[in-house]
N, C-alpha and C positions, 0 to 999 in steps of 0.2 A: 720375886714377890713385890719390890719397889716398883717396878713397871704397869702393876698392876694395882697397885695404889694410885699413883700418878696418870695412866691412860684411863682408868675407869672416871674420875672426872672428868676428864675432860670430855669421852666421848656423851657423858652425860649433857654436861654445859651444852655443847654443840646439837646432839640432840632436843636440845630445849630452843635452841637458837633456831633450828629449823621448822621446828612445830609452831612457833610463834610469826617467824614469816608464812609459813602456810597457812596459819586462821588469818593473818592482818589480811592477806594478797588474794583471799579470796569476797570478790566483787560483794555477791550476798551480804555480806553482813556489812559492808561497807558504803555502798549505793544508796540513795533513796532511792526508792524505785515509781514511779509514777502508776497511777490508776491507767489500765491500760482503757481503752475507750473510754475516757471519761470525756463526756462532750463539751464541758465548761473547758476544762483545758487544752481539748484540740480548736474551739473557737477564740479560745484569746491566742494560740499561738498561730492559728492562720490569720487571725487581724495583723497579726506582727509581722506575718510573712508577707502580704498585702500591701502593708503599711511601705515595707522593703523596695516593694517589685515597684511602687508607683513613685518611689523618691529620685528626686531628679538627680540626675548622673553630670557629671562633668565633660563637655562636649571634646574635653583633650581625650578620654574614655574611649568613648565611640568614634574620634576623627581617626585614630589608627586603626580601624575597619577597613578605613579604605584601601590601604597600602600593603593590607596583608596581603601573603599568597593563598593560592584552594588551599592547601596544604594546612596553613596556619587557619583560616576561616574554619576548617573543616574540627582541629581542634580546640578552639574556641567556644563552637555549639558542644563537642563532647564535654569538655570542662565545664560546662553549661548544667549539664544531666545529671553531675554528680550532687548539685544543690538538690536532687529529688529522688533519687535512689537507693536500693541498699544493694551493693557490691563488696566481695571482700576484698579488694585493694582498688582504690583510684588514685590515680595522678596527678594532679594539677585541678586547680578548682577557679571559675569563674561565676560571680556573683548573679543571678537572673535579675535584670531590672526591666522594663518596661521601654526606657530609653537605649537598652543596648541591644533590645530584642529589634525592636522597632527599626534599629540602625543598620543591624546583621540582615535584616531583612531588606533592608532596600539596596544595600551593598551589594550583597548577592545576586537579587533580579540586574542590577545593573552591572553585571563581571562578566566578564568570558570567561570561562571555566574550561581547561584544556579536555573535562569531561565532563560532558552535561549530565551525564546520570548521577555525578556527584553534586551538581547546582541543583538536578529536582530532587534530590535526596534531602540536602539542607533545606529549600524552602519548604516541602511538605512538612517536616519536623519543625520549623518554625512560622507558619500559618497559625496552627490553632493558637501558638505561645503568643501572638499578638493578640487575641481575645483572652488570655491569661486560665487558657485552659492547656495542662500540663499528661492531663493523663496519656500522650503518647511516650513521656521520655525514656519508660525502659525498653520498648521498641525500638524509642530515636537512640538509646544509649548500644541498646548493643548491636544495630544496623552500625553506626560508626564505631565501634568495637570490632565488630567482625572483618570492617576493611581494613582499619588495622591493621586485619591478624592478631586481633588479643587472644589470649588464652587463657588470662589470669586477670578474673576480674569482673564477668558477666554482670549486667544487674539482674535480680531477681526480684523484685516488686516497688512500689514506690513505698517512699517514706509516710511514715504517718505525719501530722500537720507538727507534734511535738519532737520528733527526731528530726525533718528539716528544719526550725527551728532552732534546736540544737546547735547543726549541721554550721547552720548560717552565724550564728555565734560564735562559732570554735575556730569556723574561717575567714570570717569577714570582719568580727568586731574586736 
């Protein structure tokens, strides 16, 4: 009968202990959660994103372009994609700017590539990024995904303007 005086508290305590990280742990009640299309807030955060892409880079940045190998080039632009996607695991993140776009690009045209369908692979995905239009990256993402061999990890649409934002925040500032 003492056992049962003594276990029944406690399985109580501990049952209260678990109920109370299951309300805290769940996101809902925890989250602000943003107006989902709200268009005042996807326009100031693609000004920010904008604001991003056009700020000058440090030329130590872009000078190691030069010396990479395909290999290293090739994930460079992946790491590139993940500033605009949503995938459920990415690896390694590389900031999009304007000046590193610009530099990967002339890099490139100017490399020998032991396979050239791997040089026109990177320059098509980075052509339109030099006019700072993005919408190829979950193509460009899971084209260099797929040679890889990823299997873990696909992107499936781009980001909205407040989740790259986000994105850009969480990695970069």
């Amino acid at each position: 009968m003492k056992k049962l005086r003594v276990a029944g508290p406690i399985i109580g305590i501990l049952a209260c202990i678990v109920g109370v990280y299951l309300y805290l742990s769940d996101d809902s009640g925890m989250k602000v959660t943003l107006k989902k299309n709200d268009p005042v807030a996807a326009k100031e955060a693609q000004t920010k994103i904008d604001k991003g892409f056009a700020a000058p880079v440090s030329s130590k940045v872009t000078d190691k372009y030069e010396t990479m190998s395909e290999g290293e080039l090739i994930q460079e632009v992946h790491n590139m994609t993940h500033q605009k996607v949503e995938a459920d695991k990415k690896w390694g993140a590389s900031e999009i700017t304007a000046d590193k776009v610009q530099k990967l690009n002339e890099v490139i045209q100017n490399k020998d590539f032991k396979n050239s369908s791997n040089k026109q692979m990177l320059l098509q995905i980075l052509e339109p990024w030099t006019r700072q239009d993005f919408s190829n990256s979950v193509s460009a993402h899971n084209k260099i995904w797929s040679y890889q061999n990823g299997n873990i990890g696909k992107a499936t649409r781009l980001l909205t303007p407040q989740e790259e934002l986000d994105y850009i925040e969480d990695e970069f500032r």
